[in-house]
C-alpha positions as CSV (number, residue, x, y, z in Angstrom):
1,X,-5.0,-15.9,5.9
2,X,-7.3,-13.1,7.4
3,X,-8.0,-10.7,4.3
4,X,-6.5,-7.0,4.2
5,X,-9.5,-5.3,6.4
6,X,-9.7,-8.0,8.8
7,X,-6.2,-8.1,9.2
8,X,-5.6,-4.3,9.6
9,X,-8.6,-4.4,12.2
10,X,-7.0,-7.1,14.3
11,X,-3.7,-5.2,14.2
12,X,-5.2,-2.4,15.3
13,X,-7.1,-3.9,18.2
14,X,-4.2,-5.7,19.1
15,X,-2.0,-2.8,19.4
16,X,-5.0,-0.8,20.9
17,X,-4.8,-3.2,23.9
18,X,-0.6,-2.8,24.4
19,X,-0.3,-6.2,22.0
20,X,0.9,-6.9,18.5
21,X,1.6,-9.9,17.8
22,X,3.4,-10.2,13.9
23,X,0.5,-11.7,11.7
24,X,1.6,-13.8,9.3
25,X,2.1,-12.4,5.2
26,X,3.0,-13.8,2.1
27,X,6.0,-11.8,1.9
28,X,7.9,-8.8,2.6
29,X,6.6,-5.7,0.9
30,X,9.1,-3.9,-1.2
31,X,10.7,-1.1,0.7
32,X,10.2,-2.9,3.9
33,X,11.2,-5.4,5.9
34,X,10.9,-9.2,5.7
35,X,8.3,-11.3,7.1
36,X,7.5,-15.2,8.0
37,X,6.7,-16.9,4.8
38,X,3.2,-18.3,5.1
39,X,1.4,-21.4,6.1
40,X,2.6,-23.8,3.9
41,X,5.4,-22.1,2.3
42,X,9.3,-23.4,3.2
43,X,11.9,-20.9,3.4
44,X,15.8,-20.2,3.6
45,X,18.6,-18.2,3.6
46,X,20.8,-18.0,1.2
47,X,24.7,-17.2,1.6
48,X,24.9,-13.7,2.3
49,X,26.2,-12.0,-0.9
50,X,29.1,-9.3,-0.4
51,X,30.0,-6.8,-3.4
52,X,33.3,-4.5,-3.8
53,X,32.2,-1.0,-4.5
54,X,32.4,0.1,-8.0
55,X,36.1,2.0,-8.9
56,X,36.9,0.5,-5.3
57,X,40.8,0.5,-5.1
58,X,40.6,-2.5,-3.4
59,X,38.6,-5.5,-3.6
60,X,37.0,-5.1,-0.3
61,X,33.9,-5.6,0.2
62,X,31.6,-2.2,0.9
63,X,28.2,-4.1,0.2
64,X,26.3,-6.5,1.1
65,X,22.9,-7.8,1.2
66,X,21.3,-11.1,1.9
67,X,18.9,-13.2,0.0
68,X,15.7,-15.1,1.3
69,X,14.5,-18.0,-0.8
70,X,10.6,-19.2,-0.2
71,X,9.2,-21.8,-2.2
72,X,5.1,-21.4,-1.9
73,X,2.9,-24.3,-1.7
74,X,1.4,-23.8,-5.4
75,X,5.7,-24.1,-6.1
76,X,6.1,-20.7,-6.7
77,X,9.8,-19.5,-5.7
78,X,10.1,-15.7,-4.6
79,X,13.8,-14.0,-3.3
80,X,13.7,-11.4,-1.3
81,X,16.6,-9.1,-1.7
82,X,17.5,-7.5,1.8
83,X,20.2,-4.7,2.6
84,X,21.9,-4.7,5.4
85,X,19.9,-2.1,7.0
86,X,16.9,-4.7,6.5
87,X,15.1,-3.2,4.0
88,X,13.8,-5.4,1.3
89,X,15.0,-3.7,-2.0
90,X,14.3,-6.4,-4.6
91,X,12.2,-9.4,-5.4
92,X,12.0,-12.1,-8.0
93,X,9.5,-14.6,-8.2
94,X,9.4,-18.0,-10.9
95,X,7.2,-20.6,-10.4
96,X,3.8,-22.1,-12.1
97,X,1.1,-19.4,-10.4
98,X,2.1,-15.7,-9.9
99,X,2.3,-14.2,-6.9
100,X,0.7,-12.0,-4.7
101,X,1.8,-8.8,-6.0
102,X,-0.2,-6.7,-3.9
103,X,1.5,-8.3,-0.7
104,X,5.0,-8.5,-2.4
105,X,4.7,-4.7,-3.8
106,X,3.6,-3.0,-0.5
107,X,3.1,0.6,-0.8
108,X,4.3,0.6,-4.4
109,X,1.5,-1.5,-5.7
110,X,-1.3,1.5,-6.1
111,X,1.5,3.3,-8.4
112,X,2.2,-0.2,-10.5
113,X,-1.1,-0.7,-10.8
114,X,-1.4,2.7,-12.1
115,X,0.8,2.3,-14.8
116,X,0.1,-1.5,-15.4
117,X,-3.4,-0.8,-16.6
118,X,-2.1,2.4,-18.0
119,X,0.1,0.3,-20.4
120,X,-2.2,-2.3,-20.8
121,X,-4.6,0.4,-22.2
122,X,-2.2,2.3,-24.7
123,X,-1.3,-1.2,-26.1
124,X,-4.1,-4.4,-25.3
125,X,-3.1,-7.5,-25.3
126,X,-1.3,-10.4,-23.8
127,X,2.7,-10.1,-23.4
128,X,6.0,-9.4,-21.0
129,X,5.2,-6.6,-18.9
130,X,8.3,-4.5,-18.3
131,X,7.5,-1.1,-16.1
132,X,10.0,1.8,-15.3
133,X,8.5,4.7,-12.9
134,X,9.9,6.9,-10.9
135,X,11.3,4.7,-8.1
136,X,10.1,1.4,-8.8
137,X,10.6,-0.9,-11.5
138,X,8.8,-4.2,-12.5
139,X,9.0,-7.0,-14.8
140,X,6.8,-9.6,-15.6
141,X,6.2,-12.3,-18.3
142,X,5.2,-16.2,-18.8
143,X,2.1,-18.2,-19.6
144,X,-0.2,-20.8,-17.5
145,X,2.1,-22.9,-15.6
146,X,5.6,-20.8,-16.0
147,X,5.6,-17.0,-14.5
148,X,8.6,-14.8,-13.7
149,X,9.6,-11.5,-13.0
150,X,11.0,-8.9,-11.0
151,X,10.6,-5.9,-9.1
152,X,13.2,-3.6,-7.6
153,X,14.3,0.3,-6.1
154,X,16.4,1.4,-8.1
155,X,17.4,4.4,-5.7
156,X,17.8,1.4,-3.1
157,X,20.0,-1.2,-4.7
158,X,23.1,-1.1,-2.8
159,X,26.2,0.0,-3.8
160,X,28.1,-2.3,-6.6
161,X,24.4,-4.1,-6.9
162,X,22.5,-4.5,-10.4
163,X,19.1,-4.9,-11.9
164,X,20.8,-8.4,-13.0
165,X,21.4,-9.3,-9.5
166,X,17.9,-9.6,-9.2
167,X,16.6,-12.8,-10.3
């Protein structure tokens, strides 16, 4: 897979000459929407989930969303979380390797970063991650051969959706 520069330069030569073909990713990024899984990688969609509004009066569904289940070559499983507008809005990931959180974050990686090695600096050490900022929250744990975690929008989950959803 082309690296981050080289991939940003053939996008933007390929769009410079009226072409843009979709280049393949690991995932969708968080707050957007989803891509092909990559070389190697085997993926499905799950049923389409529907949820009743909370303090509905009836039990009709006003939500739904749809999950996307990739299994990576290294046997890594990551779900996408999708609204119905598109939008990815969580992700959960268990498998033997992490990963790519830089692909799977987006746009919301600089600020987990951020506060990952903020964290990381107030208390060193080994352990669960579990990150709340404004907009975004991740969380992470496991040891060689058995990582899991999540990362969601809280301002995005849909209506009658959970953090618990998300796994």
């Amino acid at each position: 897979m082309p690296s981050r520069s080289i991939r940003a330069t053939l996008v933007a030569t390929l769009a410079a000459g009226g072409v843009l073909y979709a280049l393949p990713s690991a995932h969708a990024a968080l707050g957007g929407t989803p891509t092909p899984p990559p070389e190697g990688a085997t993926s499905r969609l799950l049923a389409p989930v529907a949820r009743a509004a909370s303090g509905a009066a009836s039990a009709t569904p006003s939500a739904s969303y749809s999950v996307t289940q990739t299994t990576l070559s290294s046997g890594t499983v990551v779900r996408e979380y999708v609204s119905t507008a598109g939008t990815v809005f969580g992700i959960a990931w268990r498998g033997p390797m992490m990963p790519d959180l830089p692909t799977l974050l987006g746009s919301y990686f600089t600020q987990f970063d951020s506060a990952r090695n903020a964290l990381r600096a107030a208390h060193p050490g080994r352990g669960p991650l579990n990150l709340e900022v404004p907009g975004l929250v991740v969380r992470s744990g496991g040891h060689m051969g058995a990582f899991s975690g999540q990362a969601y929008l809280p301002q995005s989950l849909p209506a009658g959706v959970s953090a618990a959803d998300i796994q």
